[in-house]
C-alpha positions as CSV (number, residue, x, y, z in Angstrom):
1,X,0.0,0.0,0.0
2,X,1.6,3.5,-0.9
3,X,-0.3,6.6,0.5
4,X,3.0,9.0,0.1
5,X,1.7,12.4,-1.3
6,X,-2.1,11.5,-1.0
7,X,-2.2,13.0,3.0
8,X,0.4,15.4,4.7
9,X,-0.7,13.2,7.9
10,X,-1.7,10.0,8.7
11,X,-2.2,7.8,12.2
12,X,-2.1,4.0,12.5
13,X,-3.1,1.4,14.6
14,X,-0.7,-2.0,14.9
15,X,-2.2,-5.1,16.7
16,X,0.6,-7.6,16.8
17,X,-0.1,-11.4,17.3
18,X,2.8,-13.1,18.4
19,X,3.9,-17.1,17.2
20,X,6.3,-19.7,18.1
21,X,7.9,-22.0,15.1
22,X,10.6,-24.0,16.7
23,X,13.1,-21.6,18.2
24,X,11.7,-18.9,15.8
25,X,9.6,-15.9,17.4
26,X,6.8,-15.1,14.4
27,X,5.4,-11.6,15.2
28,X,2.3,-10.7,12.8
29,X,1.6,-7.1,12.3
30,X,-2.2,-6.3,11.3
31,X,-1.3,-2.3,10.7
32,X,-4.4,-0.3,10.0
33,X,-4.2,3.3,8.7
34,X,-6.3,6.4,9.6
35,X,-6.5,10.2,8.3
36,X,-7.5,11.5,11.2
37,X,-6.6,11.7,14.5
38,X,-9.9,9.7,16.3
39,X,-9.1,6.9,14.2
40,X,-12.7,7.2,12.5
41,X,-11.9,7.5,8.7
42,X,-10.0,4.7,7.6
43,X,-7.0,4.5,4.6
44,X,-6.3,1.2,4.1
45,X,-4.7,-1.8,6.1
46,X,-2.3,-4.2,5.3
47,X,-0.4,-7.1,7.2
48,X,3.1,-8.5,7.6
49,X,5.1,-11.0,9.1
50,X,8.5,-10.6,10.5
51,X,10.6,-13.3,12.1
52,X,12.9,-13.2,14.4
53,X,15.7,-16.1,15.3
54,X,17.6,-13.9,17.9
55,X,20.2,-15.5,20.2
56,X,24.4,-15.4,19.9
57,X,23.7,-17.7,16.3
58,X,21.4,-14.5,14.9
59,X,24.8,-12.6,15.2
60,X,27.2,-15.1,13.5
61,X,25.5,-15.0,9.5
């Protein structure tokens, strides 16, 4: 979703739901997006996943 140039501000809202696979921490971000401040009139809303390994081996590749 691109909303660059369309509104000089905008607010979000990110629920995060949080997952273990193996050793892996599996955060979901639902990420909703708002033009005003109340959170009443809604842009858009997307999601995305980001994983995280962590630990001394994260820092070794």
């Amino acid at each position: 979703m691109i909303i660059l140039g369309e509104y000089p501000v905008v607010y979000f809202k990110d629920r995060k739901e949080f997952k273990m696979a193996g050793a892996t921490l599996m955060t979901r971000h639902n990420v909703t997006i708002y033009e005003d401040k109340d959170r009443k009139k809604k842009i858009g809303s997307d999601s995305f996943i980001i994983t995280d390994k962590g630990g001394p081996k994260a820092a070794d590749k």
